[in-house]
N, C-alpha and C positions, 0 to 999 in steps of 0.2 A: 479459417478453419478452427482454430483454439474458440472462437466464441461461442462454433455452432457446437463445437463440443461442450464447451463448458455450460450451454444452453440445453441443450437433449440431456445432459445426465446429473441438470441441477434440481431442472422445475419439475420435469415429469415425476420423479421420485422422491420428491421436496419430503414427502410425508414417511417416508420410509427411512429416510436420510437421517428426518429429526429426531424419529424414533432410538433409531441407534448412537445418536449423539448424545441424547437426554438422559438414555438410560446408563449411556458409556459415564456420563459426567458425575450421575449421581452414585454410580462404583465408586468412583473415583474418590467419594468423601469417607470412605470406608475404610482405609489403611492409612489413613492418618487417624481417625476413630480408634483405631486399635492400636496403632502408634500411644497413645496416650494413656491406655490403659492396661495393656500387658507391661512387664516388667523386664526391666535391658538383660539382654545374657551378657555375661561377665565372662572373661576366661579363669581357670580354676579349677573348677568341677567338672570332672571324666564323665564320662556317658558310662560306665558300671558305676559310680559313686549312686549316681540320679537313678538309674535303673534299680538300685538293689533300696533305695530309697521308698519308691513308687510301688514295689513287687513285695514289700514289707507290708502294704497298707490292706493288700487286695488278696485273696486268692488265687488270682491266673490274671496276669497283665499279658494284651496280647501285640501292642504297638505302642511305640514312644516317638512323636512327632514333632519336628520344628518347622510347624508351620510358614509358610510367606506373610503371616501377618506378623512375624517374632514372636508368636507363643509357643509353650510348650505343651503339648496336650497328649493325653494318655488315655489308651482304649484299655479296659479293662471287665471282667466276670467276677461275678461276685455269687456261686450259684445259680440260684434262676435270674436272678440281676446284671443286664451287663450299661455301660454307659462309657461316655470322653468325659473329662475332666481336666481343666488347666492347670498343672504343676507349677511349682516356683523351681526354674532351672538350676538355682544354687542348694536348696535342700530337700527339691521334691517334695515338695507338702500341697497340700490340695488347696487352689485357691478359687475353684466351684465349677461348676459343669462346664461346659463349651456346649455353646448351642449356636446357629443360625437362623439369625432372624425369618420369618414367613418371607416378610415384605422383599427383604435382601434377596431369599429363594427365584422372589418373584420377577425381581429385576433383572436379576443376574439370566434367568432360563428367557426376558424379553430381549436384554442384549444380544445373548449369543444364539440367540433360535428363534427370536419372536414366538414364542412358545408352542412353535409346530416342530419338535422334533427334526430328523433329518433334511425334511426342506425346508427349514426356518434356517438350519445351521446352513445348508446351500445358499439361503438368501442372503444371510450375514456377512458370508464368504463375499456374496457380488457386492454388498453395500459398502463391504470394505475397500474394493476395487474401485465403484466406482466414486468415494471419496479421497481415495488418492488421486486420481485422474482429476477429478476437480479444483484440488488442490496445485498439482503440476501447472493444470493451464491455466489456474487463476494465478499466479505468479506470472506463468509467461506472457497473458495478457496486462496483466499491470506493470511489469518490465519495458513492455511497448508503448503503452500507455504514457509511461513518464520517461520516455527518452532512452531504453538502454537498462541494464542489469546496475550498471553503478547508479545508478537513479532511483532504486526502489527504496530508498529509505526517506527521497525527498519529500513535505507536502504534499500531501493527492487533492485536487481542486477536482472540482465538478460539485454535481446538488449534493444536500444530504444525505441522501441512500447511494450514490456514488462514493461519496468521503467515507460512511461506517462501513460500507461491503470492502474498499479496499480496505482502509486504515487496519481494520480487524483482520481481514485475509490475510495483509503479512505477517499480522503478531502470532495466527493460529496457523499461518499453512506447514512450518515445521512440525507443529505437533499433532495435526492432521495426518499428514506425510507417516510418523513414527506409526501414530496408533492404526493406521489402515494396514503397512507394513504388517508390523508385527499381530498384529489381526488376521493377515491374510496367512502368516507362517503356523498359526496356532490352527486355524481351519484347514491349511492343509495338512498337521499332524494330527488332527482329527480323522479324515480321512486316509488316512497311512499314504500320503504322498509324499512326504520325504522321504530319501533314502532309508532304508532298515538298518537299527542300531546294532552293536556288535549284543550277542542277547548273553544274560548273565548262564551262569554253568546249572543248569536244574537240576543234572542228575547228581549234586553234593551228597554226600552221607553222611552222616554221623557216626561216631565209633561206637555208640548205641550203651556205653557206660551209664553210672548214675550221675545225674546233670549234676555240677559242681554250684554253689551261690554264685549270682550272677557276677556279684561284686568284687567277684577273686576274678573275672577273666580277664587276663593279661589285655588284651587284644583291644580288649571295652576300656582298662585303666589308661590306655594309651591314647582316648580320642578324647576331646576337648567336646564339653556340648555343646561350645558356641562353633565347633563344625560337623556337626551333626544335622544330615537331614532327617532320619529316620532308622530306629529299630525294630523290627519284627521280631518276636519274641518266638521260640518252637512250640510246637504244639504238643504240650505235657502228656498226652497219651502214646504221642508215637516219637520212640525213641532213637528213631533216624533222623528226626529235623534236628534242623540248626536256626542258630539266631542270624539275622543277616542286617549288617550293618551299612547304611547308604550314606554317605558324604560328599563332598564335589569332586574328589579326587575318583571316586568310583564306588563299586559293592564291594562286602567281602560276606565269603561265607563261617561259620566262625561254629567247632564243634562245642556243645555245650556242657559237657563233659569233662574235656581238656582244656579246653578254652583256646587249642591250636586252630590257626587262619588253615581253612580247605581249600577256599579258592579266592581268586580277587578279581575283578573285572574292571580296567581301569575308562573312565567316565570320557569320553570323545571328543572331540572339538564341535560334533554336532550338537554331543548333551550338552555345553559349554552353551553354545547359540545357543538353542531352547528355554534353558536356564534364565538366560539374561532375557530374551524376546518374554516372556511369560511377565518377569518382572516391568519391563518396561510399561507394555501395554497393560496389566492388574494396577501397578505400583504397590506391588505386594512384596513389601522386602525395600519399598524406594518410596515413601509415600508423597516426598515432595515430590519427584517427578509426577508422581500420578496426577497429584492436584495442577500441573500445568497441564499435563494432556487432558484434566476435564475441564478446566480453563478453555483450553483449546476446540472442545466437542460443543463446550454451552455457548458456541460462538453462531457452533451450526444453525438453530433458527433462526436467527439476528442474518445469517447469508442467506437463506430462501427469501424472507420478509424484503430485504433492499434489494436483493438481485429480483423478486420478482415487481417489483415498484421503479427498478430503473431497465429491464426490459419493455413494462407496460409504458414508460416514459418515452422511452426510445421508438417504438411502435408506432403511440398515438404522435409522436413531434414529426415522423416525415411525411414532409407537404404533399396535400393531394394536389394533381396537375390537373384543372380546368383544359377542355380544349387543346389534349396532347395527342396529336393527327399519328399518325401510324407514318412510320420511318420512311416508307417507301413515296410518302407523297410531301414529303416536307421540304423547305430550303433552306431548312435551321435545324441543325442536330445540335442538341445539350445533353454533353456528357458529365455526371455527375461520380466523382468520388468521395465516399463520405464514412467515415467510423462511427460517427455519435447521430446522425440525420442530419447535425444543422445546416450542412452544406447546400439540402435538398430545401431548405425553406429559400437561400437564396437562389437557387433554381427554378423555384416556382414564381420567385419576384419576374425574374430575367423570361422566363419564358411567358408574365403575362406581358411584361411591357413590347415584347417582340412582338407577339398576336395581335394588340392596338397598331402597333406599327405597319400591320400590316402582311407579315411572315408569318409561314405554314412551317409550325415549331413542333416539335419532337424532343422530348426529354427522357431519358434512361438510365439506367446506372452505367459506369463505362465498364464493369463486367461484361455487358449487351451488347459489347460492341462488335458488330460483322459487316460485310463488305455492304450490304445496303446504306449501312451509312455514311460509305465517300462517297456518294452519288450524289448528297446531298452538297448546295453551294457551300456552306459553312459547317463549319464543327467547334464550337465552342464548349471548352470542358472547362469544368469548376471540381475542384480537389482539395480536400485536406490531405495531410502527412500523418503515417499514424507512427508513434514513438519517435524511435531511431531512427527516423528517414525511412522508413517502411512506407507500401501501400495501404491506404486502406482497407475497408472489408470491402467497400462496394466495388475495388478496382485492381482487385486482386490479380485478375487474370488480365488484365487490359493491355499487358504488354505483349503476352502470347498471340492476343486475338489480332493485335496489329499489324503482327504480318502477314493474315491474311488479306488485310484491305491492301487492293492493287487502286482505289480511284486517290486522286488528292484534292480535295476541297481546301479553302483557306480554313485556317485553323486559326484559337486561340485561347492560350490558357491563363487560369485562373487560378491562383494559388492561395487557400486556408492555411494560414500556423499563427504560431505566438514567436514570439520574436527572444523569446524566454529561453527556447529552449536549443540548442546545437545546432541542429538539422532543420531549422527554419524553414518549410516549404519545399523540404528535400524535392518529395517526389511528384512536385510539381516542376520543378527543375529535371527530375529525369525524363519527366514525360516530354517537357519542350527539346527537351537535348533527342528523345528519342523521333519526334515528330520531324528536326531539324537533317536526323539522317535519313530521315524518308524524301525528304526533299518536298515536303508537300509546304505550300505558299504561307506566308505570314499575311493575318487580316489584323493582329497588334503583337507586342512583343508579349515575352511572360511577363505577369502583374501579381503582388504577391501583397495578400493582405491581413494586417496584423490583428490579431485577435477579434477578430468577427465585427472590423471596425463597417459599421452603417454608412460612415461617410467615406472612405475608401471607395467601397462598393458604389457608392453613386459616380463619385469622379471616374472610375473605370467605365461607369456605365453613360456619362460623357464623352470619355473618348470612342465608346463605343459608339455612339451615335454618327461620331464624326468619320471615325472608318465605313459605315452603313449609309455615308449621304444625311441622316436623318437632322431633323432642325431639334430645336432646345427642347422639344415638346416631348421628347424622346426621354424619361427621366425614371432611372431605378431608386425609388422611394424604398427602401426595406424597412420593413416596420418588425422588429423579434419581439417574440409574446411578452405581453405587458406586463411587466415585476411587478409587486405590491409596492406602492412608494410609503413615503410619511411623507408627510407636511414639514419641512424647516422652517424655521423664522431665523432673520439674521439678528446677530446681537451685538459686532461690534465689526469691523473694518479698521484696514490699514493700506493706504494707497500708496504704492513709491511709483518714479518712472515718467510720471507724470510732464514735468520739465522736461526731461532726453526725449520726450515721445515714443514711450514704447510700457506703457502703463499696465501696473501689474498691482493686482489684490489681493490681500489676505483678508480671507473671510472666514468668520466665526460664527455656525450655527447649532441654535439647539430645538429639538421638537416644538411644535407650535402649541402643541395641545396643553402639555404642562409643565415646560421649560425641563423635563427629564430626557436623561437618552433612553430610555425603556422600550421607547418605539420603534426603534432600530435594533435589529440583530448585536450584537456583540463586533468590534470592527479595530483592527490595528492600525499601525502607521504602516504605507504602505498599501491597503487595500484601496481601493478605488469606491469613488461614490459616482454615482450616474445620476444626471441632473436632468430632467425635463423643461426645456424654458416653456411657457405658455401657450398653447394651441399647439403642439408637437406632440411627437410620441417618439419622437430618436433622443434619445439622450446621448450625454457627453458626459464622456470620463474624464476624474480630475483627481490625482493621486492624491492620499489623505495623509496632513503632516501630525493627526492627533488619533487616539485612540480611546476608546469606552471610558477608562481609565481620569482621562479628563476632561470628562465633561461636557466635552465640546464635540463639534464635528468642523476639521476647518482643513482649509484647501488655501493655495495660490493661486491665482488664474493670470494669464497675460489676456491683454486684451489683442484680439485677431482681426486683421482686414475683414470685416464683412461677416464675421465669426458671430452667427445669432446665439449661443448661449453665452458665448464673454461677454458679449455686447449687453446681455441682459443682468449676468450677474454684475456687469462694472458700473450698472445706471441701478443696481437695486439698493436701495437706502434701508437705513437701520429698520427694523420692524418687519421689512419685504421679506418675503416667503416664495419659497421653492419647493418643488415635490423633489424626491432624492429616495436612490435605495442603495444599497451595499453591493458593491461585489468583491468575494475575497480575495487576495493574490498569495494566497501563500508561500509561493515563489521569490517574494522578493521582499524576503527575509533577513536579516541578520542570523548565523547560524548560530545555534545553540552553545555555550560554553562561555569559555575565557579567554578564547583567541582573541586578537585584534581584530576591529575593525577599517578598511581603508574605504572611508565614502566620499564621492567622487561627483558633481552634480554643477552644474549651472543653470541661473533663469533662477523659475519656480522648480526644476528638478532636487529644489533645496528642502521642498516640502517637505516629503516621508522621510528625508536625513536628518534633518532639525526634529523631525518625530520621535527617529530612533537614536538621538542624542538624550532627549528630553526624556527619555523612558530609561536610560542605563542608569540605574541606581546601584546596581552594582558596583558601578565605576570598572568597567572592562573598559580598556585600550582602545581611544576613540578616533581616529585622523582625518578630519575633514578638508576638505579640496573643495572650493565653489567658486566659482566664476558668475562675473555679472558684469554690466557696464561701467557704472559710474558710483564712487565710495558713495556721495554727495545724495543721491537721488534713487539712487537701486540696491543699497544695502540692504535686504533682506535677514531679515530675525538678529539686527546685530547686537542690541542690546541681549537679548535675549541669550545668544550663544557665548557672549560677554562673561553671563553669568553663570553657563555652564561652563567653561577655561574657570571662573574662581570655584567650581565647586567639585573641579575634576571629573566631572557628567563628559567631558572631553579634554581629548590630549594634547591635542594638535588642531590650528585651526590656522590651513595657507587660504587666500584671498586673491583672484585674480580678477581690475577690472578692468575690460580693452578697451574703452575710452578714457582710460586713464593714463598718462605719461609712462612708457614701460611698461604698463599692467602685464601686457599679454595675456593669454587665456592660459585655464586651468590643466591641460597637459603639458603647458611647460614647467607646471609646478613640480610634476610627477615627474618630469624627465631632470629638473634641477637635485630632486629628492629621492634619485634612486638607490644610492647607497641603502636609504633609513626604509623605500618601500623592498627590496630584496630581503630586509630584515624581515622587515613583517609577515612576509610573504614565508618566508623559511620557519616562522613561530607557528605556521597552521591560518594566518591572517585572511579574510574574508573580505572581496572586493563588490563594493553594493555604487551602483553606476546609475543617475536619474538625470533625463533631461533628453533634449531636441537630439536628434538622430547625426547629425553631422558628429557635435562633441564627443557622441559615445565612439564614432568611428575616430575621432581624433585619437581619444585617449585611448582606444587600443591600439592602433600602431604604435605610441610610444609604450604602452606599458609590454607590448610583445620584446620592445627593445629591454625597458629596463627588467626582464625575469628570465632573458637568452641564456647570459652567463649560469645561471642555475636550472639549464636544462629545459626550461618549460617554454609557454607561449602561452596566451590568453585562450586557444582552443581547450589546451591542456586542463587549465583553473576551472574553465568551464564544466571540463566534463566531471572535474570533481567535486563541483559545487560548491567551488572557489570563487567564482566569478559570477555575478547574476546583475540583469542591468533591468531597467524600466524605462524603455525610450519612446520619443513619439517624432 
């Protein structure tokens, strides 16, 4: 619901939007402007001192005003002459006219009216509404998006115009939020829709004497100009007016004769609101807040431009279904749940390989889901999780619709997530828990696959053949749209492993073209490079131990049974060349600061940790934990982490190897070292986990043990962005 919202009242009015942002923003450089060029009020000087100042110079002064930009400015007659002019608050001297720019005129009447008078100011009114509205739900949708409300300050991954629309939505949706606010309060005291103020006393009199100098009146010596809003001066022919003095405290009416207070009208908690709301949203009176709310508005067409580049992304990326027969004649229903599309390009794999096979296939979103489709033999559903364990958009309603289906075909689901985030494949899990109390048949168990792994998907789509009868010929090939790669050439290698049988590479490469990295995006330790071995189009991720920074691009690989890209990168000799592209992780991070770090890794899980050793020049608090076979033959980076221990790039360096006498593996390092990891853990310390799937589930059951005493659990860490692993 938040997307279709935050869709209907982003793009259709994109041009409306920007207008009121653009012109908001460039207000916005105007009381810092004037910030710099009026002169500070001091306290001192009474408002009769400055009035009898100002009323010496002129014939008939008729207002003395402390503007929200902090000037002071005087309306004044001079005969048939009358004009404003900016005073000096401490002596009153003329320091030249007060004028308003055209241009300013111009902008100001485009903001708040688009320069149609009353339904310009109506339209303003709705643009203001519906920029807070977009703002609310772009929060709420990037909330879900990264897992949860304590998650919105983590890395946002996705394309380019994914990464600028959020990164910038959270820096601006506060100031967004203020200025639609206090926009919408100002339009409706335009149109008298706040309550009515208490109204000042009009029918005051004057004692009708002869007016006294201004600058004897008691009542005026007593007010400070720097609280001073405004003097009205009487009007020298009629000798019932009075002067009326306005401050924040309230009016007063003040005889000009006597100089006795008439009457007083004390200033409300609503003039109080108003006050501050006008300031907020002008920053007239606040100029650095101004300049972040137009900060915040010049953000506005930079949100049309990528929201509407990753809507047109999202549109054209879901797959069209060749040969999708109508529900009522099929024996394959695929239901699809999906937040970004990509789940539906693996839908379109699975339902062509179904049709070769033979099957009368049917694909939908599972929103579509109605009793026509238990009729069908199978129902195979494919789902991502969107944030928190949410559903996605496409399967929103899919639990509602469920109970109306009374038939039960075999089922089986399919689970999209990242293995990154908490709720891993949540609501793919609820959906098999919900299907499980329906009672309707298992044709496989739930399969949950990690980051839109290619070879996952074929293995499922293995066993799937084997629950279908089907022979080997049966094969889900997924091919996801082709990256831009580079060319690498290798430059150097390091074999260990070799002797134990369990052989593993450090490889070192740099662009082919002109031994620069220029060819590649910008790329840390930690990000993943995807390798295409020769006649393919699936690549293989290999976590990256090096960054821009130096020069290189290098990875570890193990060699795999049967594994055709280790295979290839463990037989490619110096000089041999790879196509490779980037994908960011930003996730799996070191977090920002001086906390400790606790990294924790075995195998080649050592890669991106020797990365982010290699990169601490700071010298933050380093504790590394890695496990491997054999000191003799599997040492990985030892030289190397040698001479980060002499250079203090790291703190701590335990070693665990199981074929070695005693070695045992690296959470019994963590469980021998809980004292020192509770420490760390209690300094704010950041636990970064790499390596093969079993390990990481080691080392969380004991580190759940070693953080109990202090209240927590590795759930806990996690969800505070304490805890973050990259496992395979």
């Amino acid at each position: 619901m938040f997307r279709w919202i935050h869709f209907l009242l982003g793009l259709p009015p994109a041009a409306v939007l920007i207008v009121t942002a653009v012109s908001g923003a460039t207000l916005s450089l105007v009381p810092a402007a004037d910030r710099a060029t009026v002169p500070t009020i001091s306290r001192g000087t009474s408002v009769a001192t400055l009035a009898e100042a100002v009323a010496a110079r002129h014939r008939a002064v008729t207002k003395i005003v402390h503007r929200p930009t902090g000037a002071v400015a005087a309306t004044y007659v001079d005969g048939d002459v009358s004009g404003v002019e900016i005073v000096d608050p401490a002596t009153g001297e003329s320091l030249g006219p007060f004028h308003v720019s055209e241009a300013t005129r111009i902008v100001t009447n485009l903001h708040r009216a688009f320069l149609a008078g009353d339904a310009g100011r109506i339209a303003a009114a709705v643009a203001a509404l519906v920029m807070f509205v977009l703002a609310v739900t772009g929060l709420q949708m990037l909330a879900r998006r990264q897992g949860g409300r304590w998650a919105l300050l983590r890395p946002v991954r996705g394309t380019p115009a994914q990464r600028w629309h959020a990164e910038l939505g959270r820096l601006a949706a506060l100031g967004l939020i203020l200025s639609s606010l206090t926009g919408l309060w100002m339009s409706a005291d335009t149109f008298d829709l706040l309550p009515a103020r208490e109204a000042a006393v009009a029918s005051t009199v004057a004692s009708g004497g002869t007016p006294a100098p201004v600058g004897s009146l008691e009542a005026l010596r007593s007010v400070d100009v720097a609280d001073l809003d405004a003097l009205t001066f009487p009007d020298p022919t009629d000798r019932a007016d009075v002067y009326t003095l306005r401050t924040l405290k309230g009016e007063w009416s003040i005889d000009p004769a006597t100089g006795r207070i008439l009457s007083f009208v004390s200033a409300t908690n609503l003039d109080h609101v108003g006050r501050t709301v006008v300031m907020l949203h002008t920053g007239r009176g606040a100029w650095a807040i101004g300049l972040v709310l137009g900060l915040s508005a010049g953000c506005v067409p930079v949100f049309a431009i990528t929201g509407a580049a990753t809507w047109w992304k999202r549109r054209s990326a879901r797959a069209q279904i060749p040969d999708n027969l109508p529900a009522r004649s099929a024996d394959t229903v695929i239901l699809v749940g999906s937040e970004g599309n990509t789940t539906w390009s693996f839908a379109a794999t699975l339902h062509a390989a179904l049709t070769r096979a033979g099957h009368k296939v049917h694909t939908a979103a599972m929103n579509a889901l109605s009793p026509v489709h238990g009729h069908a033999d199978r129902l195979l559903i494919l789902t991502a999780t969107a944030g928190d364990g949410a559903a996605p958009a496409a399967a929103r309603h899919f639990m509602a619709r469920l109970a109306a289906v009374g038939a039960s075909p075999q089922v089986a689901v399919l689970g999209f997530g990242d293995r990154t985030f908490p709720q891993f494949c949540r609501f793919a899990q609820d959906v098999s828990d919900a299907l499980d109390r329906k009672g309707w048949p298992r044709l496989m168990p739930l399969t949950c696959i990690d980051r839109q792994s290619a070879q996952a998907f074929a293995q499922w789509g293995r066993d799937l053949a084997d629950a279908l009868g089907h022979g080997r010929e049966f094969v889900l090939e997924h091919a996801a749209p082709a990256p831009k790669t580079a060319t690498l050439e290798l430059v150097s290698r390091e074999d260990y492993g070799v002797a134990s049988g369990a052989p593993i590479a450090i490889l070192r490469f740099v662009p082919a073209r002109d031994l620069e990295i220029g060819e590649l995006p910008p790329f840390e330790a930690g990000d993943l490079v995807g390798i295409l071995p020769p006649s393919t189009t699936m690549a293989r991720f290999y976590s990256l131990a090096s960054s821009s920074g130096d020069r290189v691009l290098e990875v570890c690989v193990r060699l795999r049974q049967g594994g055709v890209c280790s295979t290839f990168l463990h037989t490619l000799p110096v000089g041999g060349r790879v196509r490779a592209f980037i994908r960011t992780n930003p996730h799996f991070r070191p977090a920002m600061g001086k906390a400790p770090l606790i990294l924790i890794g075995a195998g080649t899980g050592i890669g991106p940790l020797a990365g982010f050793v290699r990169s601490n020049r700071a010298r933050r608090p380093i504790h590394l934990y890695w496990g491997g076979r054999s000191p003799n033959s599997g040492y990985l980076y030892e030289h190397e982490l040698a001479k980060h221990l002499a250079e203090r790039r790291l703190t701590t360096l335990r070693t665990a190897f199981s074929r070695q006498p005693g070695g045992g593996y690296v959470q019994d390092h963590i469980a021998a070292d809980a004292a020192l990891v509770r420490e760390l853990i209690c300094q704010g310390g950041h636990v970064l986990v790499c390596g093969r799937r079993d390990m990481a589930e080691a080392v969380k059951r004991v580190l759940d043990g070693v953080v109990q005493p202090l209240g927590l659990d590795v759930a806990t860490l996690s969800s505070r962005g304490l805890y973050v692993e990259d496992v395979y």
